[in-house]
NUDODO-701216 format. One record per atom (N, C-alpha, C): atom name; x, y, z. Coordinates in steps of 0.1 Angstrom, whole numbers, plus 5000, padded with zeros to 4 digits. Layout:
<rs>
R atom    x    y    z
R   CA    X    Y    Z
...
</rs>
This chain:
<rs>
R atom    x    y    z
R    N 8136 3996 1159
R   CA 8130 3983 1155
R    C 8136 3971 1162
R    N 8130 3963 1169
R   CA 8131 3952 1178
R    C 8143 3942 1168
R    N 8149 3934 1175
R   CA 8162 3924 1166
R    C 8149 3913 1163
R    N 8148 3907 1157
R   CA 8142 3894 1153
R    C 8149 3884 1149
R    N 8163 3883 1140
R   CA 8172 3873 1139
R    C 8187 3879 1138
R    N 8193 3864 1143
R   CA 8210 3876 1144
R    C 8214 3861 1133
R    N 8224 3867 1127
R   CA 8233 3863 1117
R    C 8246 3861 1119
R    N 8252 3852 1116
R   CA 8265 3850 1117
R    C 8278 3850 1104
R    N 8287 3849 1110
R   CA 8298 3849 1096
R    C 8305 3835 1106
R    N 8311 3823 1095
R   CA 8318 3820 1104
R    C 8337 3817 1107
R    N 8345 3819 1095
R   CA 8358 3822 1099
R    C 8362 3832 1106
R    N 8365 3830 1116
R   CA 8365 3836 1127
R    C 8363 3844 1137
R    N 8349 3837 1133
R   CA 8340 3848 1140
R    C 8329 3829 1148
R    N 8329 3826 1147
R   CA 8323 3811 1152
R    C 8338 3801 1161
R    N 8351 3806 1152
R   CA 8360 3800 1164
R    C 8374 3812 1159
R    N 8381 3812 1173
R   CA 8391 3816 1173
R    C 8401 3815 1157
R    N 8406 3825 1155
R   CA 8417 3828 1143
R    C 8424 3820 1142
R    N 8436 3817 1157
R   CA 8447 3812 1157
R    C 8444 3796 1154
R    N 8435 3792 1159
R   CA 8433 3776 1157
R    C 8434 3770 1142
R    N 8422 3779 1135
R   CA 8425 3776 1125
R    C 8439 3776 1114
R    N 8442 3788 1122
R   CA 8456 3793 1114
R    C 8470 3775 1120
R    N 8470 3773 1131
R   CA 8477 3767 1138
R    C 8475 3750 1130
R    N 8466 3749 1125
R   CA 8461 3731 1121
R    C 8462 3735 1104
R    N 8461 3749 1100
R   CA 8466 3750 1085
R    C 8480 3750 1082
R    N 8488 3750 1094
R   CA 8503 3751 1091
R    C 8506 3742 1078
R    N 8504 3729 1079
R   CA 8508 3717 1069
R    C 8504 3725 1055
R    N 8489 3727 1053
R   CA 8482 3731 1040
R    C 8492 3741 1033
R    N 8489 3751 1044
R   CA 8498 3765 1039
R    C 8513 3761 1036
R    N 8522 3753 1044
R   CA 8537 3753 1035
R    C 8532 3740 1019
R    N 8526 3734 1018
R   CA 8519 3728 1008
R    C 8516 3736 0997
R    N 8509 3750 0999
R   CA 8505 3745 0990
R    C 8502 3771 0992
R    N 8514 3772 0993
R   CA 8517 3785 1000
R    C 8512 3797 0986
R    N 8517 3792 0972
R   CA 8520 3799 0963
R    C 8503 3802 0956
R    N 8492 3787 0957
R   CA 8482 3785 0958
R    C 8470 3795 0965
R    N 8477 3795 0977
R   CA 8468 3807 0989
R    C 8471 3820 0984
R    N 8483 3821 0983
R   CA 8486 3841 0977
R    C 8479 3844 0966
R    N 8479 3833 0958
R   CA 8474 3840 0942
R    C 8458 3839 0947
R    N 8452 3830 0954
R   CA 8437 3823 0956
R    C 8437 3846 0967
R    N 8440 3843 0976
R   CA 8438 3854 0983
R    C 8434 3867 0974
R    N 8445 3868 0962
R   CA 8449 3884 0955
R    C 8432 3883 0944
R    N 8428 3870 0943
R   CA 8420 3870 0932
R    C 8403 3874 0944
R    N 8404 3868 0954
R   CA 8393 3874 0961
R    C 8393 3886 0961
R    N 8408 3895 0964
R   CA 8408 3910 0965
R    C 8402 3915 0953
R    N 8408 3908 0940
R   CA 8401 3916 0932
R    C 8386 3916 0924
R    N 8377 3902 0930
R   CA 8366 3897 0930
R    C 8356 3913 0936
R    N 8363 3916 0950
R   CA 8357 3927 0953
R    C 8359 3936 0952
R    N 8365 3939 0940
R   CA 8364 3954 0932
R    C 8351 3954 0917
R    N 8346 3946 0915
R   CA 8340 3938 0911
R    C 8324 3943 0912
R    N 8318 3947 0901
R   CA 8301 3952 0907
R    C 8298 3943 0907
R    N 8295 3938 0898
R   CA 8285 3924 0895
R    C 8288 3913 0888
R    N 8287 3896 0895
R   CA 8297 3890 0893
R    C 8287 3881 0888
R    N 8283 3874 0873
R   CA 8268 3867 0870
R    C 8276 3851 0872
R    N 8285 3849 0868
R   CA 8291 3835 0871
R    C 8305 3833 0875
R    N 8300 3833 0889
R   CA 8310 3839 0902
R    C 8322 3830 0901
R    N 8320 3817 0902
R   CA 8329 3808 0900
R    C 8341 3808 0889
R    N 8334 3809 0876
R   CA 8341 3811 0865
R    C 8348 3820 0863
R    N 8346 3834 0867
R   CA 8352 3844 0867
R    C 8366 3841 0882
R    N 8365 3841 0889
R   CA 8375 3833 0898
R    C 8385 3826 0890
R    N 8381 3812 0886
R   CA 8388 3801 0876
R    C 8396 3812 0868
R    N 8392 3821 0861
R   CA 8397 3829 0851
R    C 8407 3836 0856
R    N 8407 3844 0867
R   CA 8414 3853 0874
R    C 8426 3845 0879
R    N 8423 3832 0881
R   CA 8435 3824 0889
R    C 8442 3819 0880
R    N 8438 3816 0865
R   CA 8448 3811 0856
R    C 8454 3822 0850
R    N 8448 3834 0855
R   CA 8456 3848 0849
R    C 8473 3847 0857
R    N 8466 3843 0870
R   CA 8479 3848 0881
R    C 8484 3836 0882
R    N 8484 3821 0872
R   CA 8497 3810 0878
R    C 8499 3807 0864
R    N 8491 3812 0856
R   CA 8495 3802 0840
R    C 8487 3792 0838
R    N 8482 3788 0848
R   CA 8477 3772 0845
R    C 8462 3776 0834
R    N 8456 3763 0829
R   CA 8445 3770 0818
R    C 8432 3772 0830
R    N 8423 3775 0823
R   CA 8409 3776 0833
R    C 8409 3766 0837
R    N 8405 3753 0828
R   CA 8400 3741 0834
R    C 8406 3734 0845
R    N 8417 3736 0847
R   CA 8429 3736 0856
R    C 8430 3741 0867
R    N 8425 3756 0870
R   CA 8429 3762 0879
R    C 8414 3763 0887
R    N 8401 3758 0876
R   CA 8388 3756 0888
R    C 8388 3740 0892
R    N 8399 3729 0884
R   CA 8401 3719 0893
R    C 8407 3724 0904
R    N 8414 3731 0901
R   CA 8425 3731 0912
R    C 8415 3738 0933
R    N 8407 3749 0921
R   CA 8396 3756 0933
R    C 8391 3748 0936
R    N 8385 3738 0932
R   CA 8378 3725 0938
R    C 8384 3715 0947
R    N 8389 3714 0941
R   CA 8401 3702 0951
R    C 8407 3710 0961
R    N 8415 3716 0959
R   CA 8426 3720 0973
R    C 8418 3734 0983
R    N 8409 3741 0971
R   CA 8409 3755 0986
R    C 8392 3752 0988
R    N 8386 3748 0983
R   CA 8372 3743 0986
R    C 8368 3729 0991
R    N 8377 3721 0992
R   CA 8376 3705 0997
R    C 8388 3702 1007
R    N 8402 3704 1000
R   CA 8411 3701 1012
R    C 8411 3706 1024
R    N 8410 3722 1023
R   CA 8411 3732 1032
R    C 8400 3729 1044
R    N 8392 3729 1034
R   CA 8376 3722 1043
R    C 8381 3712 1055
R    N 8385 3708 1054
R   CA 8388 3688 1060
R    C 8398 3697 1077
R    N 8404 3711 1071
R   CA 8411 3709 1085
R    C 8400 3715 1097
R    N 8391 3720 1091
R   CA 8379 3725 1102
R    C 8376 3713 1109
R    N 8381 3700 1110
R   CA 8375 3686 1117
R    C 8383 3689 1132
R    N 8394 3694 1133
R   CA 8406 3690 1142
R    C 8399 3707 1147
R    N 8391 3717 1140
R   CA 8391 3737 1150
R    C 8376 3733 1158
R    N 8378 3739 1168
R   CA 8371 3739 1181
R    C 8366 3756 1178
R    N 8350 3753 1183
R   CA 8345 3767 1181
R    C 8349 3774 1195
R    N 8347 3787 1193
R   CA 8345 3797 1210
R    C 8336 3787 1216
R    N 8346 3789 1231
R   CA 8338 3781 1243
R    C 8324 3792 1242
R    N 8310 3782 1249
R   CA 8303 3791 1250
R    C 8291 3798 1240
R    N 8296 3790 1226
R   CA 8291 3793 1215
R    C 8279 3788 1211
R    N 8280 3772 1214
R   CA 8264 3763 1215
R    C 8253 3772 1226
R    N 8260 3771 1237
R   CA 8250 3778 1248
R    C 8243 3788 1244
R    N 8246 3797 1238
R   CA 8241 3815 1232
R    C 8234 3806 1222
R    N 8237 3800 1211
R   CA 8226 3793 1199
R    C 8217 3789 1207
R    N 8216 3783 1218
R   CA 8206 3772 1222
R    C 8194 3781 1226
R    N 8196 3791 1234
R   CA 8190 3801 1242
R    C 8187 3807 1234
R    N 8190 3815 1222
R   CA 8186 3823 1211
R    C 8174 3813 1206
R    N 8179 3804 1199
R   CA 8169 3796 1198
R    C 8151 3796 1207
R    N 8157 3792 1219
R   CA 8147 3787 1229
R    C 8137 3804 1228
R    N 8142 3812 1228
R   CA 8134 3826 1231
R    C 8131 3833 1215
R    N 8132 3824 1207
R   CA 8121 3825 1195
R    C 8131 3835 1184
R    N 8146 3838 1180
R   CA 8151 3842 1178
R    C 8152 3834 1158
R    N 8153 3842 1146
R   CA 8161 3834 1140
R    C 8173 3832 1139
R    N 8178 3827 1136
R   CA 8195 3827 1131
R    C 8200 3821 1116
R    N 8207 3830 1114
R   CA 8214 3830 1101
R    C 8232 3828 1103
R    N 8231 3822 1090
R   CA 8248 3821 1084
R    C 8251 3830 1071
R    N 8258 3838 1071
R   CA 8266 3846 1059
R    C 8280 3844 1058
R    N 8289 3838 1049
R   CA 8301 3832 1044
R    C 8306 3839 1036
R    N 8317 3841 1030
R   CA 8321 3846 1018
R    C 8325 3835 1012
R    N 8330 3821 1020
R   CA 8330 3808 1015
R    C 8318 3797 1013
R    N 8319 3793 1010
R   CA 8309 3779 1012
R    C 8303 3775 1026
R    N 8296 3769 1029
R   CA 8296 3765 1045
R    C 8296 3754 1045
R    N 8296 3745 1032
R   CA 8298 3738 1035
R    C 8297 3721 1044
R    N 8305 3718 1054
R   CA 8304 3711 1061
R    C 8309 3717 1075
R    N 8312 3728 1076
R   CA 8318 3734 1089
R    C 8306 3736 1101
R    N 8293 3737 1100
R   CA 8287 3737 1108
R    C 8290 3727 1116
R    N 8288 3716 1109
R   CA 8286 3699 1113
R    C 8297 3698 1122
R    N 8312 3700 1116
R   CA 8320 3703 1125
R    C 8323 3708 1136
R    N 8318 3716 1135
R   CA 8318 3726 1151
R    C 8303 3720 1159
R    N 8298 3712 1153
R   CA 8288 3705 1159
R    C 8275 3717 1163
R    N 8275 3728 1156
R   CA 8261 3736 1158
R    C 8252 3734 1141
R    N 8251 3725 1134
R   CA 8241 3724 1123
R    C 8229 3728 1126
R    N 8226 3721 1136
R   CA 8211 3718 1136
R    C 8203 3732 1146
R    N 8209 3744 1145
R   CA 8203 3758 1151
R    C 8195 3769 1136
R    N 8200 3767 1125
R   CA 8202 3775 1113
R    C 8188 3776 1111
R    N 8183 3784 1105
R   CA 8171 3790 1094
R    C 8177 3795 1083
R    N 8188 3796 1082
R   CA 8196 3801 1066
R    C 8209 3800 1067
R    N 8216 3792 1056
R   CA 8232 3795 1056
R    C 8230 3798 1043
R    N 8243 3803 1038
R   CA 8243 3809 1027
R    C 8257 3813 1026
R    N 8264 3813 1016
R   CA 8278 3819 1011
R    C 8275 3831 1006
R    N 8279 3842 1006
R   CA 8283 3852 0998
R    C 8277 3852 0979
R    N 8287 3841 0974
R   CA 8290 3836 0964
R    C 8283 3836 0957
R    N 8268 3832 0963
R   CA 8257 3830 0956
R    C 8251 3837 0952
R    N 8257 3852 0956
R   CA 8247 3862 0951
R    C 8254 3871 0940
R    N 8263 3870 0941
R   CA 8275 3874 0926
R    C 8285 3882 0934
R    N 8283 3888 0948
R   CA 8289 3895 0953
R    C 8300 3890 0969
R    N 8311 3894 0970
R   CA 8314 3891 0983
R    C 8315 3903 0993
R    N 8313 3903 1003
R   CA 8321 3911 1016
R    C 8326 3918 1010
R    N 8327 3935 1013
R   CA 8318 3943 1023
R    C 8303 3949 1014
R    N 8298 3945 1006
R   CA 8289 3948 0996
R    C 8277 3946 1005
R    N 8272 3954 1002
R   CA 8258 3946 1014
R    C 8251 3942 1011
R    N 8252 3939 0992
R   CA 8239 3928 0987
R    C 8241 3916 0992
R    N 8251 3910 0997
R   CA 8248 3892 1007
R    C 8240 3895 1022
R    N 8246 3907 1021
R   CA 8234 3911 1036
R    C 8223 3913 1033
R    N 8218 3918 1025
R   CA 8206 3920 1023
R    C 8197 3909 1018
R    N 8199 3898 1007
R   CA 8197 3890 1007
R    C 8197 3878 1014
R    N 8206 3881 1028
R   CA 8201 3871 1038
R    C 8194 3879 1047
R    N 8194 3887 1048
R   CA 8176 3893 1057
R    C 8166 3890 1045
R    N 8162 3886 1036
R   CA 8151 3887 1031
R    C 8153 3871 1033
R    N 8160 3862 1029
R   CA 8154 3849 1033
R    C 8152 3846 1048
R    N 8159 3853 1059
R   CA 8152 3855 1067
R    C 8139 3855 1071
R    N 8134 3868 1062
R   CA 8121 3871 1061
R    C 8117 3884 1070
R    N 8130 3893 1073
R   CA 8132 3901 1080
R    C 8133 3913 1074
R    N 8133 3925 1081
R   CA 8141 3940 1075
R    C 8154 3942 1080
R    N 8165 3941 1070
R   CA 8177 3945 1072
R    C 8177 3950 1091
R    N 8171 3957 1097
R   CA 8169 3965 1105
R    C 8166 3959 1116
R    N 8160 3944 1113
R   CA 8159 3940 1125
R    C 8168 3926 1127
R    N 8181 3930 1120
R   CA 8190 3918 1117
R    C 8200 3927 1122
R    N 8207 3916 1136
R   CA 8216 3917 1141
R    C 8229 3907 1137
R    N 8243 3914 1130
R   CA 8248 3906 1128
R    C 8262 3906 1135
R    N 8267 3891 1134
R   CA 8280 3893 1143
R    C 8293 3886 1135
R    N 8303 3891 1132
R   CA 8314 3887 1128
R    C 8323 3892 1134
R    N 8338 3886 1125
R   CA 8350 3894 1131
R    C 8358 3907 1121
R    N 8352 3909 1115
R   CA 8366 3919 1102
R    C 8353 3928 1105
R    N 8360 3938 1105
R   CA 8356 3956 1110
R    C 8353 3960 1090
R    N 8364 3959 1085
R   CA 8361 3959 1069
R    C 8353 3951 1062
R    N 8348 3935 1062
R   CA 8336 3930 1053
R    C 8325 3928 1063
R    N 8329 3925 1074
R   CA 8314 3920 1080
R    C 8311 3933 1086
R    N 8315 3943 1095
R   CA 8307 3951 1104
R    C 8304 3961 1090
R    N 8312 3969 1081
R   CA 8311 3975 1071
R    C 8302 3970 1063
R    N 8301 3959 1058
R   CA 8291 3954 1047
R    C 8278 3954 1055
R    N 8274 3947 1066
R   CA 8265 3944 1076
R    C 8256 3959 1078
R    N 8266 3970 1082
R   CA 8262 3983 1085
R    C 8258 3992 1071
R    N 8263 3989 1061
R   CA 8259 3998 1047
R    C 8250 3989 1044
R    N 8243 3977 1048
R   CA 8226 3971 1046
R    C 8216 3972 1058
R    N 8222 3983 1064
R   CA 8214 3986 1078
R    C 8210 3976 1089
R    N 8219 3966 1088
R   CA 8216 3956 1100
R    C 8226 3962 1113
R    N 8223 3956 1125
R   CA 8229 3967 1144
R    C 8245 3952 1137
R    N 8251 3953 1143
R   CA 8265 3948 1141
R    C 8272 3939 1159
R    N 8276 3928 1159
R   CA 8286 3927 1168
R    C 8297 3926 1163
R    N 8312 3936 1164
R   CA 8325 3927 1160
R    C 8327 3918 1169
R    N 8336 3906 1168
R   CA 8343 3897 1175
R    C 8354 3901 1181
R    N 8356 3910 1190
R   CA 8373 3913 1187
R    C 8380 3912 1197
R    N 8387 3900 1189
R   CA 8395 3889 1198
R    C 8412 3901 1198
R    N 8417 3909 1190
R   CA 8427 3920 1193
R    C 8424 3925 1209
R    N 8412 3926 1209
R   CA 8406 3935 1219
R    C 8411 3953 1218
R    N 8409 3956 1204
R   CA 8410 3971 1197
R    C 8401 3981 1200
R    N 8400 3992 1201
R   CA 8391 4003 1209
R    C 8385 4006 1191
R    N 8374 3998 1188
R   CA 8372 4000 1175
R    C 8359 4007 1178
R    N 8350 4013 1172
R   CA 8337 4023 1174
R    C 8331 4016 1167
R    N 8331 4010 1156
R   CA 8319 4012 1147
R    C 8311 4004 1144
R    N 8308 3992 1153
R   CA 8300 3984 1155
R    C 8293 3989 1164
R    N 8281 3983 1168
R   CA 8272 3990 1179
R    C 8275 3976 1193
R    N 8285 3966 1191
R   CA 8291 3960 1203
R    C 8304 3955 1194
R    N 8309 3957 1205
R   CA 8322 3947 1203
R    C 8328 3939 1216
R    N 8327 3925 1212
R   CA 8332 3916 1223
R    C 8344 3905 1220
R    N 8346 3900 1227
R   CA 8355 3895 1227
R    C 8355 3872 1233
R    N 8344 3872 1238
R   CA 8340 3859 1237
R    C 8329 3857 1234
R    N 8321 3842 1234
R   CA 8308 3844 1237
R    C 8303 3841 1252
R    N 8315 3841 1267
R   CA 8310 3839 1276
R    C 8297 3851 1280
R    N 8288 3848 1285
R   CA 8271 3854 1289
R    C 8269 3863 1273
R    N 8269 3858 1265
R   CA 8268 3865 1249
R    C 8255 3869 1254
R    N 8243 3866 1260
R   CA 8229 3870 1260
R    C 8229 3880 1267
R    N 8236 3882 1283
R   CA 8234 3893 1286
R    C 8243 3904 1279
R    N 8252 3901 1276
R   CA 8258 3912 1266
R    C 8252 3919 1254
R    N 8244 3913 1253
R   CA 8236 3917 1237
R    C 8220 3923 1244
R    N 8219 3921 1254
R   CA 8204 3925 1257
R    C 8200 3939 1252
R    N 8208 3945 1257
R   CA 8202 3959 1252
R    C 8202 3960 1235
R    N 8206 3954 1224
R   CA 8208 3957 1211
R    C 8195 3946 1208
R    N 8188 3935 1217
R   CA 8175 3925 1215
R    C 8169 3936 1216
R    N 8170 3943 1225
R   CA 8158 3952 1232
R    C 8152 3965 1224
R    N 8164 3968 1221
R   CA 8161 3980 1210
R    C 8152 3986 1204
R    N 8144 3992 1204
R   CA 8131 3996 1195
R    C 8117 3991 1201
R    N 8119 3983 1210
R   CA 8109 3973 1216
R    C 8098 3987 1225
</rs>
């Protein structure tokens, strides 16, 4: 079955790891004890079938792990890991190369999508590619996060696609190629390690000629 739209993730898989990691330096000794507990409660978000009020249940999990009360600890998700954190994406530069592949996907009748486990936010705008999307979407919104393939699935159908003819491209071999591939969409990893990993149907490592690299996975079924 022919690709029709490719999908994206975008922590880092839209820009290099280290950047962001390198301009979060300040945030992270700030605000360090915040990220461990915020990280452990994601972990266990996805052990998690089904999550009806995704936010709340979070808030809850994080006043388990600091003490603080609910109301407190979904201020706290508000303010510092969903707004502050946001703000350092102004100073990360996406992969060279990255507009060019949108532009061209575009021009040859492609759709494109966004899948997040976060918000999206304002990060497009940032990296200055907004205006390419037919769908963004967080995770979040569907009760489930990464590697579940109900966010995949639910972004091929606002698509308007079959899982099948949704190519998607991230960087984690564990939520995005794994989740992506248990909802039957073809997969690109990102892999900036440059790891002899199998189980994507590509794996690259820029987006320099991203079009001719992917031709044969467009072509597919055709």
């Amino acid at each position: 079955m022919p690709v029709k739209a490719l999908a994206f993730d975008i922590d880092g898989t839209l820009y290099p790891n280290w950047r962001m990691k390198f301009h979060s330096i300040p945030f992270l000794c700030s605000h360090m004890n915040l990220v461990m507990n915020f990280s452990q409660v994601r972990k266990d978000i996805r052990k998690v079938e089904k999550v009806d009020h995704f936010r709340e249940l979070q808030a809850n999990l994080l006043s388990q792990k600091t003490g603080l009360d609910v109301a407190k600890a979904q201020d706290v998700l508000e303010r510092i890991i969903y707004k502050k954190w946001e703000r350092i994406f102004k100073r990360v530069r996406p992969y060279s190369g990255l507009n060019t592949a949108l532009v061209t996907l575009r021009e040859r009748g492609y759709k494109l999508g966004i899948l997040s486990d976060f918000p999206v936010g304002n990060k497009l705008n940032y990296f200055r590619v907004d205006g390419h999307w037919d769908v963004t979407m967080s995770s979040e919104e569907t009760g489930y996060l990464k590697p579940s393939p109900k966010p995949f699935l639910a972004l091929a159908e606002r698509l308007g696609c079959a899982p099948e003819e949704v190519l998607y491209v991230g960087n984690s071999i564990e939520y995005d190629i794994a989740g992506a591939s248990a909802a039957g969409m073809k997969t690109i990893y990102i892999n900036w390690k440059k790891q002899d990993l199998p189980s994507a149907d590509l794996s690259i490592t820029s987006y320099k000629n991203f079009i001719e690299k992917i031709e044969f996975l467009l072509a597919d079924g055709e």
